[in-house]
N, C-alpha and C positions, 0 to 999 in steps of 0.2 A: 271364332265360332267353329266347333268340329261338326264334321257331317256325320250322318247315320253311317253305317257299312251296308252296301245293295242289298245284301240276304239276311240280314235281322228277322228274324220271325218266321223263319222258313226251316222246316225240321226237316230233314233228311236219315233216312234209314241204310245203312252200307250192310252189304251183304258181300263185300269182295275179300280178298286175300292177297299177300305177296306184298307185288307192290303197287301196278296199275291203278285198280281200284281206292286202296287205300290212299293214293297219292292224287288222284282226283279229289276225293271226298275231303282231304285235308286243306286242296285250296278252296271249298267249298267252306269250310269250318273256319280256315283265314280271312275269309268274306264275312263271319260272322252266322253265318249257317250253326244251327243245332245238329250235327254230327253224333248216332247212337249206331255204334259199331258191333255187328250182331256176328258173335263168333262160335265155333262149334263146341259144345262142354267135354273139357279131360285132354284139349290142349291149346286150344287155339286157332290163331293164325302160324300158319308155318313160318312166319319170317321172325315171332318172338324167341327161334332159335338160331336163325343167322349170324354167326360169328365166328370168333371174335373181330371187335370189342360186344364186352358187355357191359351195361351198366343196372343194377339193381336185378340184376337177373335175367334179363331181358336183353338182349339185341338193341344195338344200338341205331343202327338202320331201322326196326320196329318203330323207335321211340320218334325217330324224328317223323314218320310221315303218319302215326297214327296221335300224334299234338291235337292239345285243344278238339277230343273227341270223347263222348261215354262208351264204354265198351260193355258188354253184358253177354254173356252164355247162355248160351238154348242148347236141351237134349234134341237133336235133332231124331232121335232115334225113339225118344219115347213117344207112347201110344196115347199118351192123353192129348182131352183135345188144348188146351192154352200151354203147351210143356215151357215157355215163357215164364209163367208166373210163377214155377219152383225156381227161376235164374234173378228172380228182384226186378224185372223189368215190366213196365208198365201195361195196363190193361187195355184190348183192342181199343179202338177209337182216336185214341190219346196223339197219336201222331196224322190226324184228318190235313189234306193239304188246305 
């Protein structure tokens, strides 16, 4: 019989960078945790330039601690009020604990 994983159904929002952050939230996500990785639009996370090595473009150190996570871009700069919903990502509510 396999068991559930503790955080099934538990959505988590990340707002961090580097590594800290996204390195918590990933054993959070390896728990089974819903992981939406909210980064800044026109570059990212600083660490998707950390290298060499690269793979796909990306830093390879990025790839391993930002796994089994959604990622999505926000203008943090624009003036509208949901600047979210030009990045594809979901409408307030949606992530209620």
């Amino acid at each position: 019989m396999r068991q559930a994983l503790p955080l099934a159904g538990i959505h988590v929002i990340e707002l961090g960078s580097n590594v800290s952050g996204p390195y918590g939230t990933w054993i959070l996500a390896a728990l089974a945790a819903d992981v939406v990785k909210v980064e800044r639009l026109g570059g990212g996370d600083d660490a998707r330039g950390w290298g060499p090595p690269f793979w796909r473009g990306t830093a390879t150190v990025f790839q391993a601690i930002n796994r089994d996570k959604t990622s999505i871009t926000v203008d943090f700069a624009a003036r509208r009020r949901y600047p979210w919903r030009a990045a594809g990502a979901a409408p307030p509510g949606r992530w209620r604990p």
